[in-house]
C-alpha positions in Angstrom: -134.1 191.0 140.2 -136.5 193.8 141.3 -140.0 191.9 141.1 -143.3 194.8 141.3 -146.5 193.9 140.9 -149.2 197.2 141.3 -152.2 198.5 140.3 -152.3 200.6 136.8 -152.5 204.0 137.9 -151.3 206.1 134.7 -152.3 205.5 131.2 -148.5 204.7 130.6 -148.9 201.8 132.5 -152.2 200.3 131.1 -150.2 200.6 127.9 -147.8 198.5 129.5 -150.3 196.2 130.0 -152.0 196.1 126.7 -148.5 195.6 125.1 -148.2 192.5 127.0 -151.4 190.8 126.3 -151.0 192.0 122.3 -147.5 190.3 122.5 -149.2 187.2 123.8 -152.4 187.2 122.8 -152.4 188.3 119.9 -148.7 187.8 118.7 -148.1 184.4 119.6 -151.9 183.2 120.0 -152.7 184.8 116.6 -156.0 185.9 118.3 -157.4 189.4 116.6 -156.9 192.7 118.0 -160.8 193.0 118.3 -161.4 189.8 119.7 -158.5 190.3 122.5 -159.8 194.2 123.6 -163.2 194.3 124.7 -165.7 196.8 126.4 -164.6 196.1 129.8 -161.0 197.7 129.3 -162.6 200.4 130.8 -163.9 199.9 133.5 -161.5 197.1 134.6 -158.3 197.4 137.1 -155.3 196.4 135.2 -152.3 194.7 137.0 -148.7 195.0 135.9 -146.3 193.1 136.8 -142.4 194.1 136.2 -139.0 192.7 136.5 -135.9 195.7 136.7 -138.6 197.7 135.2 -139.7 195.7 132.4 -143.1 194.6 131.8 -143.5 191.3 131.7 -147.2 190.0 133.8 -150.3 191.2 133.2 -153.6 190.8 134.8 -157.4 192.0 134.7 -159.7 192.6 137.7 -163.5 193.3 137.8 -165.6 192.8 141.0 -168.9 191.5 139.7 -172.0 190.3 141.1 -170.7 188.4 144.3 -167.5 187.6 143.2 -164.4 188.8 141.1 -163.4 187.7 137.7 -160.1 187.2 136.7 -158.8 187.6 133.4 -156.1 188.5 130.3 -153.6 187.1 132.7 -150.1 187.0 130.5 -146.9 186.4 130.7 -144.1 187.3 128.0 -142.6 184.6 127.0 -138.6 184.5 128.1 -140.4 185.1 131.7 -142.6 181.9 131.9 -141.5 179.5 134.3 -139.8 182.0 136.6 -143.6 182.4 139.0 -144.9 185.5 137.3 -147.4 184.1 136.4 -148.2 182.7 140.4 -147.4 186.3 141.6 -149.6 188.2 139.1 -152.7 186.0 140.2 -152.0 186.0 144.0 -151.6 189.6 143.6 -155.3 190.1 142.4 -156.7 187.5 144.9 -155.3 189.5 147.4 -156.2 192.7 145.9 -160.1 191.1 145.7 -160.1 190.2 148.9 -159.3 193.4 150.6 -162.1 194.7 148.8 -164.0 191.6 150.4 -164.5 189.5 147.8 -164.3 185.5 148.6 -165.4 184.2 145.3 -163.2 184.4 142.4 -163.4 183.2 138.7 -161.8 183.0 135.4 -162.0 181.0 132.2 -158.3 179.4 131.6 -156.8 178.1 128.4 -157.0 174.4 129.1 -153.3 174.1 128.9 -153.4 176.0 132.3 -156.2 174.3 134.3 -153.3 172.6 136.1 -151.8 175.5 136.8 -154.8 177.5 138.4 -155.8 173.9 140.5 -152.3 174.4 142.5 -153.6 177.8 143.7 -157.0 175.6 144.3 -159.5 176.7 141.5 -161.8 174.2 140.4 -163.6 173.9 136.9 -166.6 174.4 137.3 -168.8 173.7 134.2 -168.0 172.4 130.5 -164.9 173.4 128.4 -165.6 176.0 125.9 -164.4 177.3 122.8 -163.2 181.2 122.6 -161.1 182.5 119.6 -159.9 179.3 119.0 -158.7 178.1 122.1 -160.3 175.6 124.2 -161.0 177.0 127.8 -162.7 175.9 131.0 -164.7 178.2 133.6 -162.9 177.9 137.2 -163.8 178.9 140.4 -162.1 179.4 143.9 -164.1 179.6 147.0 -161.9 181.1 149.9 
């Protein structure tokens, strides 16, 4: 299997991306269209991860104040459990930190603070409730 993950550099390919998270997000998560596309589409670098040429990990970057926030990370489905999920991440770690970024955040689903503490985030304040879903605010310090 031919595993890519690269930075969105068409509008074809940030389609890609918003395919993914509306299959996820809002297909299986039943979270709204307007609640799951936001104001910083724009301005964000998207990540797309593909398997034999099929989208199937997704990712959002923004470098912020002193660190870089990680978020809409998905995964489709019938590729869950197969490290896109690890290699979608690690890819915008690494992308953050060749801009020189050492601090990175992102508010999990709950579900998945396990799975961000093996790559060594830590929560860092209360769980919180968005669209539904219980999250918690994690941080890695590198």
């Amino acid at each position: 299997m031919n595993i890519i993950y690269q930075v969105c550099e068409s509008f074809d390919d940030v389609v890609k991306c918003i395919a993914v998270r509306c299959i996820v997000f809002c297909g299986e998560q039943e979270i709204s269209y307007q609640l799951e596309r936001d104001e910083h589409d724009a301005g964000a670098i998207h990540i797309l991860g593909t398997a034999d040429g099929e989208p199937v990990a997704v990712g959002r970057l923004r470098y912020l104040c002193g660190y870089a926030k990680l978020e809409r990370i998905a995964v489709r489905q019938p590729w869950r459990g197969k490290s896109f999920g690890l290699g979608v991440t690690q890819f915008m770690i690494d992308l953050a930190k060749q801009q020189g970024f050492t601090v990175f955040k992102l508010n999990a689903q709950s579900h998945l603070e396990g799975f961000y503490a093996k790559l060594g985030f830590k929560t860092c304040v209360e769980h919180f409730i968005e669209a539904n879903i219980d999250h918690c605010p994690m941080k890695l310090e590198l």
